[in-house]
N, C-alpha and C positions, 0 to 999 in steps of 0.2 A: 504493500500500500504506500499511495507517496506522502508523504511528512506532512500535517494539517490540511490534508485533501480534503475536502468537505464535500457532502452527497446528500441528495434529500428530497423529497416530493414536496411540489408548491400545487395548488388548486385554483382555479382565478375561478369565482363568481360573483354573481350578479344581474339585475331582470334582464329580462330578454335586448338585444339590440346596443348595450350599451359599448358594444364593439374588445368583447373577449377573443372572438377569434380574430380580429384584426391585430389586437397586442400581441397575442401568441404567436402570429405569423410573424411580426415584425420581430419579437424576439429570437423565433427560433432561424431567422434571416431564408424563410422556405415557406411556399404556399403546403401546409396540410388542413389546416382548418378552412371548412366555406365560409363564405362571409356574405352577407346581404342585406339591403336594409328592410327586409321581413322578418318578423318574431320566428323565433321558432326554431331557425335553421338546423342548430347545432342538435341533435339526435344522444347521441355515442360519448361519453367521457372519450376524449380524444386524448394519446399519451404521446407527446413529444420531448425531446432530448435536447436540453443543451449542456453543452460540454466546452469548459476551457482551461488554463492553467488551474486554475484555484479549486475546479470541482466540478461538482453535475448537478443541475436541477434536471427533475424529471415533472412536468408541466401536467396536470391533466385538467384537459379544458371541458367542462360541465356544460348539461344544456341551461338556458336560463330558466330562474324559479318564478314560478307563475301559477297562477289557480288552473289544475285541471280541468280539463273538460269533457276527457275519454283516457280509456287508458295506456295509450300511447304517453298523453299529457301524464299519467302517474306515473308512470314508467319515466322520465324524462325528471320529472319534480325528486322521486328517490332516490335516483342516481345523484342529482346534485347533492341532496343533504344528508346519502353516507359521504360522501366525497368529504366532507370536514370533517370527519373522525378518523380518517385512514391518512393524514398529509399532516409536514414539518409548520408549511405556515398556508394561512389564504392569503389571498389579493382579492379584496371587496374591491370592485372595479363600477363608479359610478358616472355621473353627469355632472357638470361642473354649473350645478345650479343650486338654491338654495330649498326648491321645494322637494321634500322629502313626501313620496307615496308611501301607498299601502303596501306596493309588493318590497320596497323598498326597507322599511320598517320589520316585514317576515323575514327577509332577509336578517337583518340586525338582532333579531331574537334570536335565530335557529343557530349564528354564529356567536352570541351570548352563552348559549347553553354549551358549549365547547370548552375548551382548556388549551386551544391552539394560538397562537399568536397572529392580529390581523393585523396585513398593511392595509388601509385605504388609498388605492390609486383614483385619483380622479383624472378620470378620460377628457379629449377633446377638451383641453384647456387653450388652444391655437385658436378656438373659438371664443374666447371671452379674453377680458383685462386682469392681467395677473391681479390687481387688488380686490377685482370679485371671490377672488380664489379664498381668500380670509373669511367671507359670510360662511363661503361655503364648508369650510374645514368646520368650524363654529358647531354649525347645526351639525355637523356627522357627529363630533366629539360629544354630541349631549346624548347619542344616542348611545356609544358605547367605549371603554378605551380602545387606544388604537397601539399597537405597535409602533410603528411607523405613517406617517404620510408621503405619499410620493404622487405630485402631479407631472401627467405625461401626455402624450402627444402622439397614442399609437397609429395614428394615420401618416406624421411627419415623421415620426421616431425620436421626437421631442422627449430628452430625458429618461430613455429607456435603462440606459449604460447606468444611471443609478438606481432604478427599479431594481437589476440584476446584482448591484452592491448590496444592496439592503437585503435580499432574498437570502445571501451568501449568508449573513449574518444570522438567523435564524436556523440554519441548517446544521446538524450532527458532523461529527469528522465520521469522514470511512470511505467505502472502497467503490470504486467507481462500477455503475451498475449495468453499462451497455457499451460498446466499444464507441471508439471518437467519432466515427461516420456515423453514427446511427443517429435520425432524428428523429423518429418515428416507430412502433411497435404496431401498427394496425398496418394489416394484409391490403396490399398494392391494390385488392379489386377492388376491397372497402371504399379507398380513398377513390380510385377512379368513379364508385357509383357516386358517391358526395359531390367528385366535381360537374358530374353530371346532372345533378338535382340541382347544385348550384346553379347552371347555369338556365336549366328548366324554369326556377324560382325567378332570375332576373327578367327572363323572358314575356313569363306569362301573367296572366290579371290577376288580380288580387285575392280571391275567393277560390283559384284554383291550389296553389301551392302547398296547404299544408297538410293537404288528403293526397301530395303523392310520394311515391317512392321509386328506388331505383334499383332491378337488381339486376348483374354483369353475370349470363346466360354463360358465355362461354370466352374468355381472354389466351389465346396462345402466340406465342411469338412463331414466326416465321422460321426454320432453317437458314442458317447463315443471317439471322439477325440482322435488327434496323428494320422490322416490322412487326407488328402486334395488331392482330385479327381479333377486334373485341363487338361482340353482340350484346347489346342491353335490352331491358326492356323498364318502360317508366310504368310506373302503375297508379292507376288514378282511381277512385272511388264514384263517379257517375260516368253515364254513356255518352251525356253533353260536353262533360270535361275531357272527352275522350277526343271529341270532334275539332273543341279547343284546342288540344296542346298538337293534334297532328297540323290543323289551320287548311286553309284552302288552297287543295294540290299540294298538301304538304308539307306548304311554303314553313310555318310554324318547327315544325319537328325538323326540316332539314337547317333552322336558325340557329334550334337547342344545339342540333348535332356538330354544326362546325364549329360555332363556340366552344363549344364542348373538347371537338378535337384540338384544338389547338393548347388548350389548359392540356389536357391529357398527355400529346404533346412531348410538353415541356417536363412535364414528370416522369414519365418515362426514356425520357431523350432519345427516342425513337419514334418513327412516324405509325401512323395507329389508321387503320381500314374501320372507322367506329359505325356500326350498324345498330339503328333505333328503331323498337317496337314499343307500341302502345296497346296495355293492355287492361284494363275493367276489373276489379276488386272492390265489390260493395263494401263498404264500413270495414274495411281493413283493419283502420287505425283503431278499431274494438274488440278486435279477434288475436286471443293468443298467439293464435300456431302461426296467422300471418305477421303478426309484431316479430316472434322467431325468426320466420323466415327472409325477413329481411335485414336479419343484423342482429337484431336487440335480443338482449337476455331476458326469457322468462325469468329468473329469479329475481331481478332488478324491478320487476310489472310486481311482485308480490313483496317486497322491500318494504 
């Protein structure tokens, strides 16, 4: 082990949107988390790796906490709030305003009940005048102590490099837990269906997005490499949304798909033959075996 190596798992949450998977990407300097400005997105505690002289955070990014509505929605809500009993430190990761919500406030309770150490990062601060910054620390502090504050700027990467000082400080000494290239422990197809839903989600209207999913049929690389044969299929819960996301002649589904190739792409650094099907699953998002099936853990739906 090397001489005060320090190792350790960090958690960033907080409600939906407030740009967790945009920090985490900017931290771990690599697209794995989707990002979008739709609630919702993030599904899967996502486990990414950084790694440098001093040590290893191991990052895993939560969906955001929100009031259920099915139980995909519980399954997404549980997964956040074991996530603070299994990690070194959280990052409440909030808005850089002074009004404090309801989902806000559950948040601040569910991390009261803990024994963990919290930073408060406040997000999108590029957006206001550093002296608003003071209201806003104010009102979080009356909510609960804080470890640290750190305002940042994960869109510009404002202030990140001391987010990851501060992290260090909370962390255990010991032994590094995944090799130096690794930044990610979720399966290539995983991530390929996310950037695919990703890019579905930027796509389409409003009312379609959170009833679909994405699952990678069949992905094989070519002989002699520098090609990856990937078939999907998006899965929607009506036959209207079904009509929507293909579009007319289409035009819709072959929009998702080149977006889509190109993120893909770049992840794989090889070029991708990506083929898209649209297929009909009533109420998915409330059926066990289909939550399984595309990803998620039964045990986490009963958590």
């Amino acid at each position: 082990m090397k001489e005060a190596y320090k190792s350790g798992f960090a958690t960033l949450v907080g409600r939906p949107n407030v740009g967790k998977s945009t920090l985490m990407n900017r931290l771990i300097g690599q697209k794995i988390a989707i990002t979008s400005p739709k609630p919702q997105t993030t599904r899967n505690r996502i486990q990414t790796v950084y790694t440098c002289k001093e040590g290893q955070i191991v990052f895993l990014d939560t969906p955001g906490i929100h009031k259920a509505k099915n139980k995909l929605g519980e399954y997404m809500v549980n997964v956040a709030e074991r996530t603070f009993r299994e990690v070194d430190v959280v990052l409440w990761l909030v808005e850089p305003t002074v009004f404090v919500g309801a989902g806000e406030r559950h948040i601040g309770e569910q991390l009261q009940k803990g024994n963990v150490p919290v930073i408060l990062v406040i997000n999108k601060v590029d957006q206001v005048k550093k002296e608003e910054l003071y209201g806003v620390i104010d009102v979080y502090r009356k909510l609960m102590d804080f470890a640290e504050v750190v305002p940042v700027s994960a869109l510009k990467g404002e202030n990140t490099d001391t987010l990851i000082k501060q992290i260090f400080k909370y962390l255990p000494y010991g032994p590094q837990f995944y090799d130096e290239d690794t930044v990610t422990d979720q399966p290539m197809r995983q991530i390929v269906a996310e950037l695919i839903r990703e890019k579905a989600l930027k796509c389409l209207d409003e009312e379609i997005p959170h009833g679909i999913a994405v699952s990678i049929d069949r992905m094989t690389e070519r002989k002699g490499g520098g090609l990856v044969d990937i078939d999907a299929t998006i899965i929607c819960e009506k036959d209207s949304h079904k009509g929507i996301i293909i579009g007319k002649q289409g035009v819709m589904l072959k929009k998702i798909g080149s977006a889509a190739r190109y993120e893909v792409e770049r992840l794989l650094e090889a070029k991708a033959n990506l083929q898209l099907w649209v297929k009909v699953k009533k109420d998915w998002r409330d059926s066990d075996y289909l939550i399984k099936n595309f990803g998620y853990d039964k045990t986490d739906l009963e958590g």
